[in-house]
MARDOMAR-459720 format. One record per atom (N, C-alpha, C): x, y, z. Coordinates in steps of 0.02 Angstrom, whole numbers, padded with zeros to 5 digits, always signed. Layout:
<atoms>
XYZ/...
</atoms>
This chain:
<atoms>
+00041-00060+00000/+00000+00000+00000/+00043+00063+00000/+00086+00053+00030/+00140+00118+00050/+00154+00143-00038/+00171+00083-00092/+00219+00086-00123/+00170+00116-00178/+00116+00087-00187/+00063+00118-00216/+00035+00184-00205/+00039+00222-00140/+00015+00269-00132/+00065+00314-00162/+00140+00309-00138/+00181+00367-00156/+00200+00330-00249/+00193+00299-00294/+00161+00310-00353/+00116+00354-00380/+00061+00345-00339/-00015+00374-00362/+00008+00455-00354/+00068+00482-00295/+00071+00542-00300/+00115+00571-00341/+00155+00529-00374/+00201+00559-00431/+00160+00542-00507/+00125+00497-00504/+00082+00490-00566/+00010+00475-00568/-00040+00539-00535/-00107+00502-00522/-00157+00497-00567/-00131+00500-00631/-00178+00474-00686/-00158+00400-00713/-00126+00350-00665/-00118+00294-00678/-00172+00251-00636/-00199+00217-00695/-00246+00164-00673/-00218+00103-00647/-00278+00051-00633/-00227-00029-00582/-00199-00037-00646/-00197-00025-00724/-00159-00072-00764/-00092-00040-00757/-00085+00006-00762/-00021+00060-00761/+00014+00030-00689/-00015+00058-00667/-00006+00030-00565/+00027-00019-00562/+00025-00088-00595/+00011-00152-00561/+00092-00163-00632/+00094-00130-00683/+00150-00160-00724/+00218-00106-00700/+00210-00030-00674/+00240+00013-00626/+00277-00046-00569/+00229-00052-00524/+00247-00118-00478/+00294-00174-00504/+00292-00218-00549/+00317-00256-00577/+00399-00215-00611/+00377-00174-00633/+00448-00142-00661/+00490-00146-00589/+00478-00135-00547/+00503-00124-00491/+00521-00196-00432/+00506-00238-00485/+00518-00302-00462/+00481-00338-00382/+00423-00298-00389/+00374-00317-00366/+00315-00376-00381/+00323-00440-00358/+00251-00488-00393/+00186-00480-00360/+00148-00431-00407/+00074-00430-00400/+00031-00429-00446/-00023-00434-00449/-00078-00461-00498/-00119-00403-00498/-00144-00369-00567/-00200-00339-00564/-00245-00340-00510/-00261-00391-00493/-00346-00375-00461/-00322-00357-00369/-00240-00405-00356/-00245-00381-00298/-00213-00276-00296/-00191-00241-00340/-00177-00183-00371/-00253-00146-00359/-00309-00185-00404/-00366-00142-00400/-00392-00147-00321/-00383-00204-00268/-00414-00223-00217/-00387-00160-00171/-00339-00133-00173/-00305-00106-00139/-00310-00023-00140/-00299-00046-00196/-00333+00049-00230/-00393+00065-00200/-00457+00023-00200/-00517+00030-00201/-00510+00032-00119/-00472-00014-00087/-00441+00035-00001/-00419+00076-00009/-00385+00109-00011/-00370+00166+00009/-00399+00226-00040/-00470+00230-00093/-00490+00269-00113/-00446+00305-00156/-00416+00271-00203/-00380+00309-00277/-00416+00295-00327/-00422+00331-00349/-00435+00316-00454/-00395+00357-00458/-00398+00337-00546/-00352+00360-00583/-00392+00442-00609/-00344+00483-00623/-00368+00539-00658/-00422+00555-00704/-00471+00556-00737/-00478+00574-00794/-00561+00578-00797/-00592+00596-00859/-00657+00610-00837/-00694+00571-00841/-00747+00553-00806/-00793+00509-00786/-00844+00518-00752/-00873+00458-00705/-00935+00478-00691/-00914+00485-00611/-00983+00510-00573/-00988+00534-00522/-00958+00489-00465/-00892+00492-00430/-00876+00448-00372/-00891+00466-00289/-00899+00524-00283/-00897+00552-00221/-00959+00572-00189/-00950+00535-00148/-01032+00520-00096/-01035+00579-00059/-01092+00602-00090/-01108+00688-00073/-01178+00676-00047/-01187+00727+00016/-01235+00731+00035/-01286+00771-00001/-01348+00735-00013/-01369+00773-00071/-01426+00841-00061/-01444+00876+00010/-01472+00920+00025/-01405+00978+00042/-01361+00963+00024/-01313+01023+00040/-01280+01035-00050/-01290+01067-00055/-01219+01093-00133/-01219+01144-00121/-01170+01175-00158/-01120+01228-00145/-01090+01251-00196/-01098+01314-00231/-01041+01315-00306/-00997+01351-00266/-00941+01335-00339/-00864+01367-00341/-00855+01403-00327/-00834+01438-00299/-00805+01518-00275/-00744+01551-00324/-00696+01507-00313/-00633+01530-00346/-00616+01541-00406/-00645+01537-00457/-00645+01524-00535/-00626+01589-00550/-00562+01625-00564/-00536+01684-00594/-00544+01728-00532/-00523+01697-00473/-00517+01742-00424/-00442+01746-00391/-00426+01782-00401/-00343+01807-00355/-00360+01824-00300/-00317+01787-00266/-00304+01775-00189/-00260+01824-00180/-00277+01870-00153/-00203+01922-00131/-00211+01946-00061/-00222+01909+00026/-00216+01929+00067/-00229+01872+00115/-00205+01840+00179/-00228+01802+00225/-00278+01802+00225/-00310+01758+00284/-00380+01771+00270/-00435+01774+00224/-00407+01773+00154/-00455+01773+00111/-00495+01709+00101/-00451+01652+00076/-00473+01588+00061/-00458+01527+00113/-00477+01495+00143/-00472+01437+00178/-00492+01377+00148/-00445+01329+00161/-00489+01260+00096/-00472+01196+00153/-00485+01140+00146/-00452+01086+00184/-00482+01019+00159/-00456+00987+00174/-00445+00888+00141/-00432+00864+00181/-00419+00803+00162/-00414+00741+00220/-00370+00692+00154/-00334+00674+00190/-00259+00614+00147/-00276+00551+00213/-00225+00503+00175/-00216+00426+00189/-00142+00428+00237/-00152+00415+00289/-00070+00412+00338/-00063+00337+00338/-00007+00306+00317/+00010+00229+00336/+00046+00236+00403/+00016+00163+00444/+00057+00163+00499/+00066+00077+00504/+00103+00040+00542/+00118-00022+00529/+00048-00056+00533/-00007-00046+00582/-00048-00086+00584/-00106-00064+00555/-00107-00036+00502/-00155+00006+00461/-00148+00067+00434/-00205+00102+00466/-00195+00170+00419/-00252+00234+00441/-00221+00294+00464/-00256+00334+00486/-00267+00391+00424/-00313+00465+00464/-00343+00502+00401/-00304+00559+00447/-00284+00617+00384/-00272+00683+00435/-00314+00719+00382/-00341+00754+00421/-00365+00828+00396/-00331+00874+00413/-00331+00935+00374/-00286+01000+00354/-00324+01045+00326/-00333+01119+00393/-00373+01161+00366/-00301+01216+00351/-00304+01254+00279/-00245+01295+00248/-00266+01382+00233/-00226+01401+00255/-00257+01487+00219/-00201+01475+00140/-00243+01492+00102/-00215+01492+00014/-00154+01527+00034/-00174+01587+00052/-00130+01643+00008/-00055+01626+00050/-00043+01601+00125/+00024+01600+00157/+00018+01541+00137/-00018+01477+00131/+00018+01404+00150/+00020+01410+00220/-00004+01451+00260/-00019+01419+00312/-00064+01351+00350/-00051+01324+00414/-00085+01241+00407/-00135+01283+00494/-00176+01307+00483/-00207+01337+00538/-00245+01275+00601/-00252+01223+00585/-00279+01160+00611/-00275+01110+00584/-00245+01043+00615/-00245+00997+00575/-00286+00942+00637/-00296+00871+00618/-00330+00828+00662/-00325+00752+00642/-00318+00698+00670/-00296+00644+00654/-00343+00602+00682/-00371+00559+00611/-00414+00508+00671/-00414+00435+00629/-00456+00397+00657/-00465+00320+00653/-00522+00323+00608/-00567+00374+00594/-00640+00349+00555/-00639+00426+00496/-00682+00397+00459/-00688+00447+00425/-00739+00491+00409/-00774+00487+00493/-00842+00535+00501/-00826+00606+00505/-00867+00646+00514/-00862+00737+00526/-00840+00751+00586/-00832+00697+00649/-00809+00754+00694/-00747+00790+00696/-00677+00748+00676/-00628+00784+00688/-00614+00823+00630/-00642+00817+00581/-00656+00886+00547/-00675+00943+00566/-00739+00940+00587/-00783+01006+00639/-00742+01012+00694/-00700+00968+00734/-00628+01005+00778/-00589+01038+00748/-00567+01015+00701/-00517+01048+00666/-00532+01132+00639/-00601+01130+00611/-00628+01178+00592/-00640+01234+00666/-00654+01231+00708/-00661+01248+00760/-00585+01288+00797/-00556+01219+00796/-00476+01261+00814/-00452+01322+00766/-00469+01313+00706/-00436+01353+00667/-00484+01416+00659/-00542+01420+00674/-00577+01478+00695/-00581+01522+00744/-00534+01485+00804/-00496+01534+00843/-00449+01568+00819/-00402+01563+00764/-00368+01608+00743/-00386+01669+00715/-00430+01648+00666/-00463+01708+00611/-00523+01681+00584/-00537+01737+00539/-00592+01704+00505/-00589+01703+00426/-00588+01659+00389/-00593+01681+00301/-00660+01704+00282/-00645+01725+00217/-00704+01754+00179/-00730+01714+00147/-00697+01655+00122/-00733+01583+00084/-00691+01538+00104/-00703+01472+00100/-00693+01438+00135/-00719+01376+00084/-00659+01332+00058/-00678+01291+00009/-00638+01229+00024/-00695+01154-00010/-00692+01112+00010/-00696+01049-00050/-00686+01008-00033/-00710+00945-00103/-00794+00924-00068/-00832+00895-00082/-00891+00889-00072/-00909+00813-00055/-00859+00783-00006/-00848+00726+00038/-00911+00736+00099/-00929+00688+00117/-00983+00704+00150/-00971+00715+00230/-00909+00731+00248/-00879+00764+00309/-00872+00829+00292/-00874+00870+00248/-00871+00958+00233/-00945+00955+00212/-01014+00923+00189/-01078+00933+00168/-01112+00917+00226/-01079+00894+00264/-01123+00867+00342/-01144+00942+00359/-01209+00922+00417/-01243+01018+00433/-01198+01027+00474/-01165+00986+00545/-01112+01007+00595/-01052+01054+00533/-01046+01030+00490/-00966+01073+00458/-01002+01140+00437/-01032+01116+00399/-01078+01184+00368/-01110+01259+00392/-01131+01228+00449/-01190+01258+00500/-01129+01310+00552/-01068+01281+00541/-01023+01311+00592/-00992+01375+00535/-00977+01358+00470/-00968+01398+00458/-01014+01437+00420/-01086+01448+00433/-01122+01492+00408/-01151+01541+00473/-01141+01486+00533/-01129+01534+00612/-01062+01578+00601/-01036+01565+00553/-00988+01624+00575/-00967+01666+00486/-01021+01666+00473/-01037+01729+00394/-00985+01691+00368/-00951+01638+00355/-00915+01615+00297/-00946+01595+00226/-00915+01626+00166/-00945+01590+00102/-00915+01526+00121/-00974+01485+00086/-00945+01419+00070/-00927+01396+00001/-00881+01375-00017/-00873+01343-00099/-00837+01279-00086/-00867+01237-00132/-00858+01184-00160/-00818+01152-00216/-00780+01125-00214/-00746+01092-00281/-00805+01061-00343/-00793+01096-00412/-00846+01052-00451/-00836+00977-00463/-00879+00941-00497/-00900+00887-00467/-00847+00860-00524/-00787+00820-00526/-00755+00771-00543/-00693+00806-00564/-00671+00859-00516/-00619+00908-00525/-00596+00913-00437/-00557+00875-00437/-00519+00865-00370/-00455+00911-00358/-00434+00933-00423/-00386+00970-00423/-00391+01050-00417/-00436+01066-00397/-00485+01133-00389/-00451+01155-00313/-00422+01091-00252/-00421+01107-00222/-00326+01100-00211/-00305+01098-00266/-00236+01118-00261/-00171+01134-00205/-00189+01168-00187/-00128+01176-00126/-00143+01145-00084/-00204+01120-00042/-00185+01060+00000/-00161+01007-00032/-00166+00977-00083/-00143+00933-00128/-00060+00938-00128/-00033+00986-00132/+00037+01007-00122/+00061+01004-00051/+00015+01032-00020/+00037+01007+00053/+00029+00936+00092/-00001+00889+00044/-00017+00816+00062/+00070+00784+00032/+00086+00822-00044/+00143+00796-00051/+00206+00785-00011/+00214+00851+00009/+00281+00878+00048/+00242+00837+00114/+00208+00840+00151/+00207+00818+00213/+00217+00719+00210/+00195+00689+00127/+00215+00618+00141/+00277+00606+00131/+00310+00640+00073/+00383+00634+00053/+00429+00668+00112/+00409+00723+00118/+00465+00756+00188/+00463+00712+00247/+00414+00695+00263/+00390+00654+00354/+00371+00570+00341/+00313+00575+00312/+00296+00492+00317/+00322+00437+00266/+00349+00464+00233/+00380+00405+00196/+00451+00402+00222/+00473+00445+00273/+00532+00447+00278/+00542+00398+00352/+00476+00396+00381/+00457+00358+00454/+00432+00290+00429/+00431+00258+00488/+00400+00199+00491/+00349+00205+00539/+00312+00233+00534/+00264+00244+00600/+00225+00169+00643/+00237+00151+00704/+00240+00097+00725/+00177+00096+00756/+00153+00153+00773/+00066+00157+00794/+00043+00236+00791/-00001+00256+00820/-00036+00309+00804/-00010+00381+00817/+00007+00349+00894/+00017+00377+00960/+00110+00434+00922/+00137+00395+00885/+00214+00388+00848/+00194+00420+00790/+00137+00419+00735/+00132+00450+00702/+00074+00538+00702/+00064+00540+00753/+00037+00597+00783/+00087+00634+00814/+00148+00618+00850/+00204+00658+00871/+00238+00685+00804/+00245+00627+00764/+00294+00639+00714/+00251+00700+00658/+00202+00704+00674/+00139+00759+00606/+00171+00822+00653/+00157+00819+00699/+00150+00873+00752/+00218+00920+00741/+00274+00895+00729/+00347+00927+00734/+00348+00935+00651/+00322+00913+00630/+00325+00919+00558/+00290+00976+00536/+00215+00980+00532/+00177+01039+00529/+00193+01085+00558/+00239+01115+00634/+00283+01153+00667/+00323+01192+00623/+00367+01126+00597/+00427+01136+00544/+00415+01173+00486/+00352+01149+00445/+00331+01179+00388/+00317+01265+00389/+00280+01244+00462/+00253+01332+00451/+00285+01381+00486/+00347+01361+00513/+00370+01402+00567/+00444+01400+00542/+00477+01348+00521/+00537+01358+00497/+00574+01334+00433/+00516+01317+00365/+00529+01295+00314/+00522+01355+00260/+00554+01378+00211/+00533+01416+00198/+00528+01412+00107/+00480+01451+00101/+00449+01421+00026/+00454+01462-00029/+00474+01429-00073/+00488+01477-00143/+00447+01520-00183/+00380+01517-00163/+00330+01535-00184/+00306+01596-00145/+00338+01601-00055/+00326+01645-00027/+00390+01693-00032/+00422+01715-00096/+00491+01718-00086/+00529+01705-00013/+00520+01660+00002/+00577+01594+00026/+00553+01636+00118/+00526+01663+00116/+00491+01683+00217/+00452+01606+00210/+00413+01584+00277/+00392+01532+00291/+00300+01567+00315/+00260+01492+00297/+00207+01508+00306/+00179+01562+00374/+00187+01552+00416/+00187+01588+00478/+00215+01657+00493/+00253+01694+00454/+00274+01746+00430/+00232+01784+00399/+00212+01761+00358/+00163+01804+00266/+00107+01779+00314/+00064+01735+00366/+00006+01741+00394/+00025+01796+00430/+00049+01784+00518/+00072+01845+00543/+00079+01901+00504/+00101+01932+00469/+00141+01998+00438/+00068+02043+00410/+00027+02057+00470/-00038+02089+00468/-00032+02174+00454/+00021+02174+00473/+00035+02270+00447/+00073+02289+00394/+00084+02226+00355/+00103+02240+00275/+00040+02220+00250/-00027+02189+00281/-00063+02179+00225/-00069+02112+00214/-00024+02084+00261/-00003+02000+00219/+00025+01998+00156/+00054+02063+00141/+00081+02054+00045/+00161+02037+00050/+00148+01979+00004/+00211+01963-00009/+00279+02019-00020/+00341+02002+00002/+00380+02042-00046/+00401+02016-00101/+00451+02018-00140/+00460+02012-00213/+00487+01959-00227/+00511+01907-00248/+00524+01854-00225/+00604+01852-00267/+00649+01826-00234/+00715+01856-00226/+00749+01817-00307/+00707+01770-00339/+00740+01729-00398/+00691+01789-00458/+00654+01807-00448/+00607+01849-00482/+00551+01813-00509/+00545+01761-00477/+00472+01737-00470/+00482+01671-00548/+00425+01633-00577/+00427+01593-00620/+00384+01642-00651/+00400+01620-00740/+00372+01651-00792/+00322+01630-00769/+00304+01571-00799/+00210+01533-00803/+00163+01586-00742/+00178+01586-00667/+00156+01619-00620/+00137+01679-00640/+00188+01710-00657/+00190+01799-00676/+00105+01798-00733/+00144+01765-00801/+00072+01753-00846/+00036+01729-00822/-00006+01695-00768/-00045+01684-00729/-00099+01729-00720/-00053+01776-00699/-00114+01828-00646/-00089+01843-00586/-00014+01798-00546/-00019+01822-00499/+00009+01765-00450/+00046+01753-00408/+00054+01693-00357/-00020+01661-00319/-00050+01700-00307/-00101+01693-00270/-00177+01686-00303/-00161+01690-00393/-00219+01669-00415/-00233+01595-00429/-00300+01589-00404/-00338+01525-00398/-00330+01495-00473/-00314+01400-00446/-00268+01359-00513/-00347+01361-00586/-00307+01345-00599/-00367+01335-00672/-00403+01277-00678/-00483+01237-00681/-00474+01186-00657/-00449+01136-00711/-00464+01067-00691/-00432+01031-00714/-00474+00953-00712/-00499+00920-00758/-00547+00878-00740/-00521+00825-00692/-00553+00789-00664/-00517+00739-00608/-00585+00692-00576/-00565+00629-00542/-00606+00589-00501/-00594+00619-00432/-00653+00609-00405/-00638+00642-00317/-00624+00566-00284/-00596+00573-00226/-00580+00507-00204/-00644+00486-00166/-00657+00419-00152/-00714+00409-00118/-00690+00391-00062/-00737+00380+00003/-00723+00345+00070/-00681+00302+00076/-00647+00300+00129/-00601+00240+00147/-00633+00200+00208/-00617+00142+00205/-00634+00102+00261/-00600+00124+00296/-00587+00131+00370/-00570+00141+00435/-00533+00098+00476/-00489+00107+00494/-00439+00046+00528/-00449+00052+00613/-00429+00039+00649/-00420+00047+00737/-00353+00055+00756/-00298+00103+00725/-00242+00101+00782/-00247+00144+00818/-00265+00176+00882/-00271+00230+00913/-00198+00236+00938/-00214+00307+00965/-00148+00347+01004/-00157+00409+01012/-00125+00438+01070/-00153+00515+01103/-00150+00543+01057/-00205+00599+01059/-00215+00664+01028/-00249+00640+00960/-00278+00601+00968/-00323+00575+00904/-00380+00543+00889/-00438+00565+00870/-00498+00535+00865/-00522+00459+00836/-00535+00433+00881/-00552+00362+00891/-00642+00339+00886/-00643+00304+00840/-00723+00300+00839/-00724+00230+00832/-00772+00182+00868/-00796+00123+00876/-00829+00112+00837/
</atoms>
């Protein structure tokens, strides 16, 4: 599963056939169907357009917000997801609530199931900080639940939604799922929960407090959030920035979409360990 997942993130428009002969190049013996069995755990498809995968609650929708909108200040946009953590005796979920414009990680939350509460914690913690002006999500039925919703319409947030088979809408957490498996968890062996909740914890620390990013000319997320009496505006970024960006619109304008499968539910494993939501 490990070996499959960090595949799927360097090439996620590969299907189990791609997958399973990838594997084999690699001198791995596995068979198609146990490739598709596995996938279909841990909630991958392959890229491309198709029909509807993502179990949406169907009295809540929500359109897009972001479509030709530049992000140019903290606070503006908030988005968050939920990724796959391997640990030896299974496999936990983290959620990650992000402000766009710093890459800041304002709340994150780790649990055993893949219901709404430690989402709506997460959402909660990170509403002690500030508040965004929209606030966007994939349309998993832990962000369409009324607890997620209801909290942020108690507190005047737009809500937007990823359109429906465009997963890539929600972009920078997607980038921040990368760097946090390649930098931290693929680099661990996490032996239970308890081990891989310490190890998120110094990591997400690291990212936003002392990593610093090329995109923010090279200050760290926690900086460009903090830095409330410039505005939150970037300064200039010291390489002079990437062409493509510049023709863009802007560092901070919202990606273009991009068609995609949303991932569906994962089954739920039991490794518990402090500081992490456990559901029977």
């Amino acid at each position: 599963m490990r070996q499959i997942d960090k595949q799927y993130l360097r090439t996620p428009f590969y299907g189990s056939r791609r997958m399973t002969a990838g594997l084999r190049r690699e001198g791995r013996g596995v068979n198609r169907k146990r490739v598709q069995r596995l996938m279909r755990l841990m909630g991958l498809e392959a890229i491309y357009p198709g029909p509807r995968t993502t179990v949406t609650a169907v009295c809540h929708k929500y359109p897009y917000l972001l479509r030709n909108l530049e992000i140019t200040r903290p606070d503006h946009v908030w988005s968050a997801d939920i990724t796959y953590v391997p640990v030896r005796s299974g496999y936990l979920y983290l959620t990650a609530i992000l402000d766009w414009y710093s890459r800041y990680v304002l709340a994150w939350r780790l649990s055993n199931s893949l219901d709404s509460d430690f989402c709506v914690a997460a959402l909660e913690e990170a509403l002690t900080r500030g508040r965004p002006e929209i606030f966007n999500t994939d349309q998993g039925v832990q962000f369409t639940s009324r607890e997620f919703t209801g909290r942020l319409q108690a507190a005047a947030v737009a809500i937007s939604m990823d359109g429906r088979g465009r997963a890539l809408d929600n972009v920078f957490v997607e980038r921040l799922w990368r760097s946090v498996k390649y930098e931290e968890v693929y680099l661990k062996d996490y032996a239970t929960g308890a081990e891989c909740h310490a190890g998120l914890k110094a990591y997400l620390k690291f990212y936003c407090e002392a990593r610093p990013h090329q995109a923010l000319a090279y200050r760290t997320p926690a900086e460009v959030y903090g830095d409330r009496s410039n505005g939150g505006k970037r300064p200039r970024r010291v390489d002079g920035g990437d062409r493509n960006e510049r023709r863009r619109g802007g560092l901070g304008s919202a990606p273009r979409p991009v068609a995609a499968l949303q991932v569906a539910p994962l089954r739920p494993a039991h490794p518990a360990g402090e500081g992490i939501t456990v559901r029977d």
